[in-house]
VMD Tcl script that builds the backbone (N, CA, C; Angstrom):
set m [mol new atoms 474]
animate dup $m
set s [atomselect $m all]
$s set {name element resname resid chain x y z} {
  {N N UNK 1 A 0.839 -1.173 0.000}
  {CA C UNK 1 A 0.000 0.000 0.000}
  {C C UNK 1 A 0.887 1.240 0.000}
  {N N UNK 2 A 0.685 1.808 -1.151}
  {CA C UNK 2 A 1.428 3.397 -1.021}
  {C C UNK 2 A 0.890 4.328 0.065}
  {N N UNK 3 A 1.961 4.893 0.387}
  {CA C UNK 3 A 1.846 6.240 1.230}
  {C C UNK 3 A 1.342 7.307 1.192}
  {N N UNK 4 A 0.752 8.089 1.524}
  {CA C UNK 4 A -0.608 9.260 1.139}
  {C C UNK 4 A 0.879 10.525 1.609}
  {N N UNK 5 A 1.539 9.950 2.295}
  {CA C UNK 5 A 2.098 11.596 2.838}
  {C C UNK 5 A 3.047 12.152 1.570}
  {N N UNK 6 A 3.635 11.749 0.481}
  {CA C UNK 6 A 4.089 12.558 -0.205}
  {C C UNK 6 A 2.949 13.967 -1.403}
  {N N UNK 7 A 1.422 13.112 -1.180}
  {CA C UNK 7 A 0.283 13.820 -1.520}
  {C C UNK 7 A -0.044 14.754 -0.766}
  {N N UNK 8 A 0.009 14.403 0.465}
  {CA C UNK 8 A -0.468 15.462 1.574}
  {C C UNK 8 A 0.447 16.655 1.304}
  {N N UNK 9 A 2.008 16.304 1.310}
  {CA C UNK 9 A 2.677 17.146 1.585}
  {C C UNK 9 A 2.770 18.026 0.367}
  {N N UNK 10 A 2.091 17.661 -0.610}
  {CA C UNK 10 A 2.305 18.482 -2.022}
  {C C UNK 10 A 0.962 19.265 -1.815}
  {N N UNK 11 A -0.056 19.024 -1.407}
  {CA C UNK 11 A -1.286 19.082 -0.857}
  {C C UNK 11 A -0.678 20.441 0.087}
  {N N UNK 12 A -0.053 20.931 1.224}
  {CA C UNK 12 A 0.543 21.187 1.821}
  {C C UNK 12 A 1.158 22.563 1.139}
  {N N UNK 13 A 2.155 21.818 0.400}
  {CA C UNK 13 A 2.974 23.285 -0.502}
  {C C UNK 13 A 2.217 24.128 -1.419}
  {N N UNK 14 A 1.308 23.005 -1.648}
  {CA C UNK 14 A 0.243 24.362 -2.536}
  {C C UNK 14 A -0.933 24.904 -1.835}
  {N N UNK 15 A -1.660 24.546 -1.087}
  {CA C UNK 15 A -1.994 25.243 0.068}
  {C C UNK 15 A -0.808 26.797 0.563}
  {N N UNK 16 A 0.434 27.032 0.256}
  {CA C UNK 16 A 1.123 27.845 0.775}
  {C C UNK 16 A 0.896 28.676 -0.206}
  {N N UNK 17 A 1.397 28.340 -1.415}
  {CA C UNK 17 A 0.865 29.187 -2.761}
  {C C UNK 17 A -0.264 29.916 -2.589}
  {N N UNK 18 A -1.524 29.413 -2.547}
  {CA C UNK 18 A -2.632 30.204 -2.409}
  {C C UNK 18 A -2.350 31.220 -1.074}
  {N N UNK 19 A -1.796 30.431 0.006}
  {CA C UNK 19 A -1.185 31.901 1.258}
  {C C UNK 19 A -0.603 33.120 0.774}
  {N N UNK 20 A 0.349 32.703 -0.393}
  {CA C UNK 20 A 1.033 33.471 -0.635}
  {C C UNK 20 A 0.309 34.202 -1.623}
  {N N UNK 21 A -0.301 33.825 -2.235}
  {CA C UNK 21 A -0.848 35.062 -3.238}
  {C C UNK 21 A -1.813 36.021 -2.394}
  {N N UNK 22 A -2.719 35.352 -1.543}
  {CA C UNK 22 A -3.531 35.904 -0.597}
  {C C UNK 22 A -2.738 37.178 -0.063}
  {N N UNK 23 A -1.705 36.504 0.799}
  {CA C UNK 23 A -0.697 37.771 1.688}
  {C C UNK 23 A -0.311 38.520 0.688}
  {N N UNK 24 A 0.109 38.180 -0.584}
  {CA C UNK 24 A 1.068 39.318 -1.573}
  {C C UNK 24 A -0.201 40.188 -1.914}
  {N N UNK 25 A -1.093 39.871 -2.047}
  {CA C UNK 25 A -2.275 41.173 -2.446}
  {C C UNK 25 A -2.439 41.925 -1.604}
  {N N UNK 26 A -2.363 41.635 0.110}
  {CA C UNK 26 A -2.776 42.602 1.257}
  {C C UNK 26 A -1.477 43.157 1.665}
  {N N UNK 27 A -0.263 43.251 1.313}
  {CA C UNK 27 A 1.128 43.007 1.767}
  {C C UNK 27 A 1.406 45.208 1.526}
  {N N UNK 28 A 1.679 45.496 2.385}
  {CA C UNK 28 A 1.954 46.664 2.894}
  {C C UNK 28 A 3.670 47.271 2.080}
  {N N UNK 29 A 4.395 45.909 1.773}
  {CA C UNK 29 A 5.564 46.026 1.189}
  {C C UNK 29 A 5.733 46.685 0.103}
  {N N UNK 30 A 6.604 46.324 -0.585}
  {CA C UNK 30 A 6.905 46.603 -1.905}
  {C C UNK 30 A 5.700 45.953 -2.804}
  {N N UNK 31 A 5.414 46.310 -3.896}
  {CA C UNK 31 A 4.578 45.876 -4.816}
  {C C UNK 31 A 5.284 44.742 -5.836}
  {N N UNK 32 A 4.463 43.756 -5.776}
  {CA C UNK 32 A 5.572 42.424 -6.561}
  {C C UNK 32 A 4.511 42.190 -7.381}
  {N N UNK 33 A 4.758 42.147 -8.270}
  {CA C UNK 33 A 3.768 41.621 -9.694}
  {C C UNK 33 A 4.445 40.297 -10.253}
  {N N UNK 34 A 3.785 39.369 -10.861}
  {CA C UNK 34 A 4.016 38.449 -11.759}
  {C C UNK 34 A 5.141 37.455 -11.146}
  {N N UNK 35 A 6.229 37.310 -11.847}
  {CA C UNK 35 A 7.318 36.209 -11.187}
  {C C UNK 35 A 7.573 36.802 -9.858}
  {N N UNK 36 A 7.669 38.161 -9.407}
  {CA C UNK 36 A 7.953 38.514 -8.231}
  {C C UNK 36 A 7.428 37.875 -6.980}
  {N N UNK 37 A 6.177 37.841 -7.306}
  {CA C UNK 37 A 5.654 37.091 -6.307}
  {C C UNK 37 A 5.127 35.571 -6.223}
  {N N UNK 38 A 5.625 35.178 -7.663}
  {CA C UNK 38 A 6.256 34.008 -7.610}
  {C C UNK 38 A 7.123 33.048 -6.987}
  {N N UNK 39 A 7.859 33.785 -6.922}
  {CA C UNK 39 A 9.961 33.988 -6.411}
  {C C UNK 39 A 9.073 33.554 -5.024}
  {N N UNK 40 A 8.647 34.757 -4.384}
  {CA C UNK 40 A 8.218 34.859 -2.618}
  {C C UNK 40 A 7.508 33.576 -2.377}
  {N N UNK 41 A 6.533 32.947 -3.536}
  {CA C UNK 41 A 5.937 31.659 -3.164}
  {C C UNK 41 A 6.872 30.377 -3.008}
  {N N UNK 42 A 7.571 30.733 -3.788}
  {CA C UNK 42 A 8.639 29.710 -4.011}
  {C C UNK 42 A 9.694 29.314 -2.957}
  {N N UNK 43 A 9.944 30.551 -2.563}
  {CA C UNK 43 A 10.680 30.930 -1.044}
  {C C UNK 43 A 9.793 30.026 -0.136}
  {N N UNK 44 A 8.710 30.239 0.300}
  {CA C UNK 44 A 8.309 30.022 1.082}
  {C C UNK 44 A 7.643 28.329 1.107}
  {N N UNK 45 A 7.409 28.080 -0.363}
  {CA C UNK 45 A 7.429 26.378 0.021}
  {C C UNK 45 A 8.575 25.338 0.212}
  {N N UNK 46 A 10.075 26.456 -0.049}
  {CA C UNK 46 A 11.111 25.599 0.037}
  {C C UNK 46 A 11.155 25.493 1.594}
  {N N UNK 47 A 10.649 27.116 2.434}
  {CA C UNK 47 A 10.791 27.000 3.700}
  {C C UNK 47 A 10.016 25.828 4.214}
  {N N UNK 48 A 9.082 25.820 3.818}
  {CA C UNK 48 A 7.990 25.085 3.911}
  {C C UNK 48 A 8.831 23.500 3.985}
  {N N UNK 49 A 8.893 22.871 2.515}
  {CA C UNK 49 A 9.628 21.903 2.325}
  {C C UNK 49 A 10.525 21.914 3.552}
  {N N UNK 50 A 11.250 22.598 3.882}
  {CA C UNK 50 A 12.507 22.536 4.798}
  {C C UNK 50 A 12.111 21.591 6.540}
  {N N UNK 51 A 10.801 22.257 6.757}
  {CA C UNK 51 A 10.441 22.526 7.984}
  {C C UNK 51 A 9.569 20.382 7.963}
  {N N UNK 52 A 9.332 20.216 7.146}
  {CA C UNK 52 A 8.772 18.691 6.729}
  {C C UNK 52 A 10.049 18.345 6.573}
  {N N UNK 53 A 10.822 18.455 5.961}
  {CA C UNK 53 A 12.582 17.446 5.642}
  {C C UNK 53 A 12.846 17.354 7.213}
  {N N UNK 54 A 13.422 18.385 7.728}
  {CA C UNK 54 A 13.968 18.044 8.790}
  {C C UNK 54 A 13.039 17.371 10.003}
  {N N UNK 55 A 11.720 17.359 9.885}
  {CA C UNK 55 A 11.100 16.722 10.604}
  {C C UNK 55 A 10.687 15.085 10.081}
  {N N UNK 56 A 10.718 14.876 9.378}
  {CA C UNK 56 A 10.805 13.881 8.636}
  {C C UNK 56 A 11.886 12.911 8.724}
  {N N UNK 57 A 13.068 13.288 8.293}
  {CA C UNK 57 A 14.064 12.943 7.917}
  {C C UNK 57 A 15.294 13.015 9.112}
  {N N UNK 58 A 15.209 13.785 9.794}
  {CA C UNK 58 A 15.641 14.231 11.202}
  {C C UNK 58 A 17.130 14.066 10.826}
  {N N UNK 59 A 17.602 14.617 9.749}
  {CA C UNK 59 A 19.304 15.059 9.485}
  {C C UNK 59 A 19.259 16.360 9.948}
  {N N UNK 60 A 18.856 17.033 10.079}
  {CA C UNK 60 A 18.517 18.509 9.947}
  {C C UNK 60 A 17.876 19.263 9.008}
  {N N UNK 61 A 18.549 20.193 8.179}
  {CA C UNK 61 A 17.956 21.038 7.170}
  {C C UNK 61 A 18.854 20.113 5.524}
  {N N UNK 62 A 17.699 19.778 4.700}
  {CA C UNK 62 A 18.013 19.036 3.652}
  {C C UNK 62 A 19.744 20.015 3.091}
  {N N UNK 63 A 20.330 19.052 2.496}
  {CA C UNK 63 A 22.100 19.332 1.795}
  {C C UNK 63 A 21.619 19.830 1.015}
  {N N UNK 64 A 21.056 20.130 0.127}
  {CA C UNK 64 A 20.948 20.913 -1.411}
  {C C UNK 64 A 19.294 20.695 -1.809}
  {N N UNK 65 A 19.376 21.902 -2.228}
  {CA C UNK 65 A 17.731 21.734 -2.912}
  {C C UNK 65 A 17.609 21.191 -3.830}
  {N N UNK 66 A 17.972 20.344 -4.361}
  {CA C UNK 66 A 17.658 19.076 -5.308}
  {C C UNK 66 A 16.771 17.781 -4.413}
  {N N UNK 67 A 17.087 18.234 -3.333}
  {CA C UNK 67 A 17.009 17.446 -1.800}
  {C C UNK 67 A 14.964 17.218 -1.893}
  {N N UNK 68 A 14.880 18.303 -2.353}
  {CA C UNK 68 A 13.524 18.593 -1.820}
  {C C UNK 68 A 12.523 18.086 -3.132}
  {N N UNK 69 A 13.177 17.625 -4.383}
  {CA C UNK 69 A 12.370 16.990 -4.947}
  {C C UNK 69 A 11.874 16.094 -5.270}
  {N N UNK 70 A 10.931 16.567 -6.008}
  {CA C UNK 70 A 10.203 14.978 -6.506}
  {C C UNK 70 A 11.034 13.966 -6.866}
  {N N UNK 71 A 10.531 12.684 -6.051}
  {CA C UNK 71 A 11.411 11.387 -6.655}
  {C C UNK 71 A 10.970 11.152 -8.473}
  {N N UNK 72 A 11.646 10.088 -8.595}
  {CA C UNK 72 A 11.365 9.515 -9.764}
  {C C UNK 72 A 10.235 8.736 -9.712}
  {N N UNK 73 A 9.088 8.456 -10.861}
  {CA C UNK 73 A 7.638 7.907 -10.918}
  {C C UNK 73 A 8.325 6.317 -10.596}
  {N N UNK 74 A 7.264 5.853 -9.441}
  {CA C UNK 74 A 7.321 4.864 -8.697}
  {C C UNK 74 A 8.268 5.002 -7.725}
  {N N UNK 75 A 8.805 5.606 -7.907}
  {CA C UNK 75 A 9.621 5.772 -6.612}
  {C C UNK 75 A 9.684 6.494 -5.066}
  {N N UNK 76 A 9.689 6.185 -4.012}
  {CA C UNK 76 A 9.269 6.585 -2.819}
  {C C UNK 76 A 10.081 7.863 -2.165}
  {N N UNK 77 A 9.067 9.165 -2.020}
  {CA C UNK 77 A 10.139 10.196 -1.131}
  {C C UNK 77 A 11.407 9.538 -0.323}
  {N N UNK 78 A 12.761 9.760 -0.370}
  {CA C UNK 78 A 13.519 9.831 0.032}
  {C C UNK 78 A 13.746 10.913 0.683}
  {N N UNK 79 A 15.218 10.690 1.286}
  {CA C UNK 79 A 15.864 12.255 1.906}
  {C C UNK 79 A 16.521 12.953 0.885}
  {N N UNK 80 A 16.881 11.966 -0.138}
  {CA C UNK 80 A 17.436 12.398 -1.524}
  {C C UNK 80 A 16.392 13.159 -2.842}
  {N N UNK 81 A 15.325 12.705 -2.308}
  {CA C UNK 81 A 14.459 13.238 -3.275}
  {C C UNK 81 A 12.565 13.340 -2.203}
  {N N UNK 82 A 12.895 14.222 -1.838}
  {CA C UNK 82 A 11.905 13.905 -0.670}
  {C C UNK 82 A 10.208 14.346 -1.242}
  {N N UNK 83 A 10.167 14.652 -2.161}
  {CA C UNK 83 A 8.607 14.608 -2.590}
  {C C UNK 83 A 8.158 16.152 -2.249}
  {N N UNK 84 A 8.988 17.173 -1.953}
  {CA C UNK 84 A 8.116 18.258 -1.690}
  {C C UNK 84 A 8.292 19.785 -2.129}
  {N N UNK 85 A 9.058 19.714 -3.216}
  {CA C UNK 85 A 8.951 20.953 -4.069}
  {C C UNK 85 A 9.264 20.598 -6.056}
  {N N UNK 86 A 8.896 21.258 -6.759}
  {CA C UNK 86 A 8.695 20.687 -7.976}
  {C C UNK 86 A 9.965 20.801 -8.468}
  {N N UNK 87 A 9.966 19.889 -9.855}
  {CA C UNK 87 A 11.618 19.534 -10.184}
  {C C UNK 87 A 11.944 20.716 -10.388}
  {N N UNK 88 A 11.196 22.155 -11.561}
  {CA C UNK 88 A 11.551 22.685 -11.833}
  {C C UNK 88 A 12.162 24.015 -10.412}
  {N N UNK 89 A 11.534 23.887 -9.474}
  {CA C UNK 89 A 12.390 24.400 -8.447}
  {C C UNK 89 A 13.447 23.918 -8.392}
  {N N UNK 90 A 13.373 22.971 -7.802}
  {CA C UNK 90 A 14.391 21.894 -7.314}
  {C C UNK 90 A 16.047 22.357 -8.197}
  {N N UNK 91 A 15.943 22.506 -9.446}
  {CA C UNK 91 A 16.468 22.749 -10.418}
  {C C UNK 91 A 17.439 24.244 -10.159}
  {N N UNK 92 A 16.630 24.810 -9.545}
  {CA C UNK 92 A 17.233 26.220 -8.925}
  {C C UNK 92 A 16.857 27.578 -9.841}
  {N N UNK 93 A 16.056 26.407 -11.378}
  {CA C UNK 93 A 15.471 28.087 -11.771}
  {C C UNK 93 A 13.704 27.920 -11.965}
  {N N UNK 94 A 13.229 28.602 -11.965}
  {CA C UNK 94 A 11.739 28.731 -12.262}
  {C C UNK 94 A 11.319 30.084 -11.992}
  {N N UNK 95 A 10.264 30.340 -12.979}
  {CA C UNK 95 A 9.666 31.831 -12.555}
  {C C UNK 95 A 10.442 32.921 -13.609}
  {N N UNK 96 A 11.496 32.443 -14.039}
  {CA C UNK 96 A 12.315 33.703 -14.699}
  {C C UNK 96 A 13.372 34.265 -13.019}
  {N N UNK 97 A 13.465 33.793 -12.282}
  {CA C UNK 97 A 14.416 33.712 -10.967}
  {C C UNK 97 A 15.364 32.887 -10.922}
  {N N UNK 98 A 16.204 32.938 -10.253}
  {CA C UNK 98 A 17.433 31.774 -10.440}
  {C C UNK 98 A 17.760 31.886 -8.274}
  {N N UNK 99 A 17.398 30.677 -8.129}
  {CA C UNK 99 A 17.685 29.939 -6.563}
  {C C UNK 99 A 18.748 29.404 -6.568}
  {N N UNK 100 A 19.556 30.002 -5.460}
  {CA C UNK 100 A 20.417 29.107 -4.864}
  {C C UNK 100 A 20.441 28.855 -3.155}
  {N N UNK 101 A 20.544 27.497 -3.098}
  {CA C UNK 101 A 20.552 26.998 -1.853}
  {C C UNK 101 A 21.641 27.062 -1.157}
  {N N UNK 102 A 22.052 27.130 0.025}
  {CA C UNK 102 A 23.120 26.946 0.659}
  {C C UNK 102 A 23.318 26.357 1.890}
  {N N UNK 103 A 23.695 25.051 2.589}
  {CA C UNK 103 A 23.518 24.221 3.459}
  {C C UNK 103 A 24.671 24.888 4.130}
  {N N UNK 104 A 24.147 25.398 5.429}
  {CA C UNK 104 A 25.190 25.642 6.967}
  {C C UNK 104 A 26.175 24.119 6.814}
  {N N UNK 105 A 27.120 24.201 7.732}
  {CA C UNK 105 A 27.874 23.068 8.078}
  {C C UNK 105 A 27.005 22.043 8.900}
  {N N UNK 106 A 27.460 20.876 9.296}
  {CA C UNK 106 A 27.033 19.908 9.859}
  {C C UNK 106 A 27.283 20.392 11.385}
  {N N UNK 107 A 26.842 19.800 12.351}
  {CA C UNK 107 A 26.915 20.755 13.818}
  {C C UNK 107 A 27.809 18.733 14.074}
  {N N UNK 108 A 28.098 18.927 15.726}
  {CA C UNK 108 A 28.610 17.489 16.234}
  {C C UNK 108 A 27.704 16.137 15.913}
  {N N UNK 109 A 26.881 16.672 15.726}
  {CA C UNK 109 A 25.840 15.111 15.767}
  {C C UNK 109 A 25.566 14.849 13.988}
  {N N UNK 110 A 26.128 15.667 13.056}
  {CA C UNK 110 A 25.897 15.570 11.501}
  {C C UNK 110 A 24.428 16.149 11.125}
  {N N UNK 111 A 23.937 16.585 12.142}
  {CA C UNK 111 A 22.278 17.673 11.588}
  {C C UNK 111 A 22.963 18.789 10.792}
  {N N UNK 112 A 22.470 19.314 9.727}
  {CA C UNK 112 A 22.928 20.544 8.952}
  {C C UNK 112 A 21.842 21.638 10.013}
  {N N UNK 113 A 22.148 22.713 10.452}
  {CA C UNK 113 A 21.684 23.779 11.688}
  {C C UNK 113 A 20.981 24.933 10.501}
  {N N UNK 114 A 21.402 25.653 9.501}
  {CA C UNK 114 A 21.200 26.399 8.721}
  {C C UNK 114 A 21.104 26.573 7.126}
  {N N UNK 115 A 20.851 27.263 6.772}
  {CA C UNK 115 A 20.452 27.066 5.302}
  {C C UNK 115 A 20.455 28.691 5.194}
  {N N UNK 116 A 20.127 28.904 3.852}
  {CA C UNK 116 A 20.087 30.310 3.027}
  {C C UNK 116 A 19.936 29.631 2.232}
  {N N UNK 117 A 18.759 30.514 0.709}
  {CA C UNK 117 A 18.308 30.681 -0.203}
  {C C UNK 117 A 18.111 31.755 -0.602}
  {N N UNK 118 A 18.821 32.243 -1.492}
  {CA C UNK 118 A 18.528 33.666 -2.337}
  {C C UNK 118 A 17.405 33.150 -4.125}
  {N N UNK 119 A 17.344 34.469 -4.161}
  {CA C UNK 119 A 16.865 34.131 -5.365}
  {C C UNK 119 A 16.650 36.039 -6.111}
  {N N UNK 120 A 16.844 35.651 -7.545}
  {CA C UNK 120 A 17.458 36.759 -8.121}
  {C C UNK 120 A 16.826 36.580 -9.729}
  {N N UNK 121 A 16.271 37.738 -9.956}
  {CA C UNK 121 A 16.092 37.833 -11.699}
  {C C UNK 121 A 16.735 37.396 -12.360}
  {N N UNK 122 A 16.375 36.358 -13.795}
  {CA C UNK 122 A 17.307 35.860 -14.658}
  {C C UNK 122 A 17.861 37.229 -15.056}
  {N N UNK 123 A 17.267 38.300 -15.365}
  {CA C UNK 123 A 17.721 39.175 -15.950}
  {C C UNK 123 A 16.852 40.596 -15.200}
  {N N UNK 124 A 17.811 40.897 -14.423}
  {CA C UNK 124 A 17.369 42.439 -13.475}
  {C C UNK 124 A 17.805 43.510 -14.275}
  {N N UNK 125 A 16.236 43.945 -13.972}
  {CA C UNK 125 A 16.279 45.510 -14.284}
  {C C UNK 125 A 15.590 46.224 -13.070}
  {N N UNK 126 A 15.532 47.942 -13.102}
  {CA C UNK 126 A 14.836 49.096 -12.155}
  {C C UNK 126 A 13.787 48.331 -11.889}
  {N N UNK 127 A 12.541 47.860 -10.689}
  {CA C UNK 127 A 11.704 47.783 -10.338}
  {C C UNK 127 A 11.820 45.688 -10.102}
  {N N UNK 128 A 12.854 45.481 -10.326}
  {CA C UNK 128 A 12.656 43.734 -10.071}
  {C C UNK 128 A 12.934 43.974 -8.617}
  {N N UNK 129 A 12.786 42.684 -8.016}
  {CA C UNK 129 A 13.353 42.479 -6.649}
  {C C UNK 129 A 14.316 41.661 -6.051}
  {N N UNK 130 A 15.372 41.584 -5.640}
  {CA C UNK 130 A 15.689 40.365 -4.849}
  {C C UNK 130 A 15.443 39.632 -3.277}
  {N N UNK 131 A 15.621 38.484 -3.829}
  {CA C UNK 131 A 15.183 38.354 -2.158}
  {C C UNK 131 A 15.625 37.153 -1.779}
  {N N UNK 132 A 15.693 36.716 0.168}
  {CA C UNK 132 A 16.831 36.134 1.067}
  {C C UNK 132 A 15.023 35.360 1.982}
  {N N UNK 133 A 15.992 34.111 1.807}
  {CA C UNK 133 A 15.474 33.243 3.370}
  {C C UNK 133 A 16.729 32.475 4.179}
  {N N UNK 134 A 15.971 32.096 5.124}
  {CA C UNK 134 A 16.965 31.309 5.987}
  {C C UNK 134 A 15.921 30.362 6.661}
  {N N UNK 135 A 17.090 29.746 7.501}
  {CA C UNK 135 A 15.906 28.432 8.319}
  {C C UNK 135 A 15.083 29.425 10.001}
  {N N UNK 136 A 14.976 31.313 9.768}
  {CA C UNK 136 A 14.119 31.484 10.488}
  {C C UNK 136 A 13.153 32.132 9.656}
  {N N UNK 137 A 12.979 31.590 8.177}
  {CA C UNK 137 A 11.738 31.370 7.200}
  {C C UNK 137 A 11.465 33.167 6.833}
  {N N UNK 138 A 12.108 33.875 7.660}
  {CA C UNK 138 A 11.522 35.421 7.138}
  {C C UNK 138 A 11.907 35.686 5.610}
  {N N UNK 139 A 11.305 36.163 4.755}
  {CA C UNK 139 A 11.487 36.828 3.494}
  {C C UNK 139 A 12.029 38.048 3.612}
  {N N UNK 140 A 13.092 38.227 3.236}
  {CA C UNK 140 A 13.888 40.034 3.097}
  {C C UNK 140 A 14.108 39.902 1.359}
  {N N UNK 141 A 13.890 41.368 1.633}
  {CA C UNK 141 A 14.226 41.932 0.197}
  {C C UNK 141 A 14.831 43.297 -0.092}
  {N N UNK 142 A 15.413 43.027 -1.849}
  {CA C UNK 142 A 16.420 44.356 -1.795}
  {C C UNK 142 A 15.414 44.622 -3.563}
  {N N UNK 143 A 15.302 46.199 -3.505}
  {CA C UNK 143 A 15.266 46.220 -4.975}
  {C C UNK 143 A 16.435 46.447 -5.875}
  {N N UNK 144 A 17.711 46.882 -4.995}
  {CA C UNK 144 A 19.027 47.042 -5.586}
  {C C UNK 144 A 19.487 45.857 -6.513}
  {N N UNK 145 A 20.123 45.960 -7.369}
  {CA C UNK 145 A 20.718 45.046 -8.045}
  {C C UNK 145 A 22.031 43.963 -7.786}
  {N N UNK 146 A 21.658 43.402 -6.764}
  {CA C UNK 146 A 22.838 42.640 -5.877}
  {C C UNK 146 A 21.815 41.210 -5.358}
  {N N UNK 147 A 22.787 40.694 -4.825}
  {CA C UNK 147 A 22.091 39.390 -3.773}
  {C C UNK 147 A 21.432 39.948 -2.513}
  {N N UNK 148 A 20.311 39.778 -2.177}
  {CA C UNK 148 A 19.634 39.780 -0.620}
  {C C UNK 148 A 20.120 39.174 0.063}
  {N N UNK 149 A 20.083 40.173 1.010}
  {CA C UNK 149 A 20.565 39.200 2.452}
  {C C UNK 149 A 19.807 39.244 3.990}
  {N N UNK 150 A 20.332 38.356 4.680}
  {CA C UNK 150 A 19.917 38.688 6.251}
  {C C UNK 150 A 19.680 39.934 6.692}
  {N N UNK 151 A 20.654 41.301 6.118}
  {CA C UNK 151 A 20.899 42.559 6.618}
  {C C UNK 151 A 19.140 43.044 5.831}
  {N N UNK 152 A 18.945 42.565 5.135}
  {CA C UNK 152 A 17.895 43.419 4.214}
  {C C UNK 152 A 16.500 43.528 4.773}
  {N N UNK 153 A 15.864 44.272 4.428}
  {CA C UNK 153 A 14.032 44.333 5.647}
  {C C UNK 153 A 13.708 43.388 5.049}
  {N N UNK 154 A 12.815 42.541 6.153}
  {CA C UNK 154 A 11.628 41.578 5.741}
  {C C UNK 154 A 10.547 42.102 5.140}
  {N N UNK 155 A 10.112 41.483 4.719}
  {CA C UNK 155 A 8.836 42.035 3.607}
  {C C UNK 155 A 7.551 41.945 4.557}
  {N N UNK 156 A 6.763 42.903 4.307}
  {CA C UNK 156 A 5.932 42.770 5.650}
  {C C UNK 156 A 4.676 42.982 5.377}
  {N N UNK 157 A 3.546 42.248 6.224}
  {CA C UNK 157 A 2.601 41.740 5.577}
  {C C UNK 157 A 1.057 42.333 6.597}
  {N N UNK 158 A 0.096 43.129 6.105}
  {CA C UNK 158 A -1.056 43.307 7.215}
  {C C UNK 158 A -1.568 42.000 7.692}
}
mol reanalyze $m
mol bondsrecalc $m
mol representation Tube
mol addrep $m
């Protein structure tokens, strides 16, 4: 008998999507149109994804976001391919954005403690955005033409 939780959990990440479009319409922030607030959904189901891996999987925070995708048909979520963000994320581009993941070191016991994910216009111009997560899930953003970071405001939401 197959397992319902890699459904649930996709069940789950898109459930966040609809959050996220919800919050990006009432969102007090910057104004994000189209892939922009794409990018922010995307952010937030990897957080998402993250917060199921490490509870799941109990290494800590998944090694690479390849980590977080879909297995191969017939094949069962792994920690290697854990069933919960789409290949084309997984991949590091989608949206017209380009993701990169970054796994903290291993702590004494081999749990990975931290993570970062940026994500950045294939091609920035005046009015795109960039923007930063970490494993305390806040969204910051820069409209400058650089990488987001920790230092940058969270995007903030009524």
């Amino acid at each position: 008998m197959k397992s319902d939780a890699p459904r649930l959990a996709l069940v789950f990440v898109l459930s966040i999507f609809a959050l996220a479009a919800t919050a990006l319409a009432q969102s007090s922030g910057p104004v994000l149109r189209g892939d922009q607030g794409s990018a922010v959904a995307c952010l937030w189901s990897i957080n998402t994804g993250e917060a199921y891996y490490s509870a799941k999987y109990r290494m800590g925070w998944s090694p690479t976001l390849a980590s977080l995708r879909q297995p191969e048909e017939g094949a069962q979520p792994s920690a290697s391919a854990a069933g919960l963000v789409t290949h084309s994320l997984a991949s590091g581009q989608t949206n017209n954005y380009v993701f990169t993941y970054r796994a903290g070191k291993k702590d004494a016991s081999g749990k990975i403690t931290t993570y970062t994910v940026t994500a950045r216009p294939v091609e920035w111009h005046a009015g795109l955005w960039n923007f930063f997560t970490d494993e305390t899930e806040t969204i910051r953003a820069t409209p400058e033409n650089r990488v987001a970071t920790a230092s940058d405001p969270p995007i903030k939401y009524n």
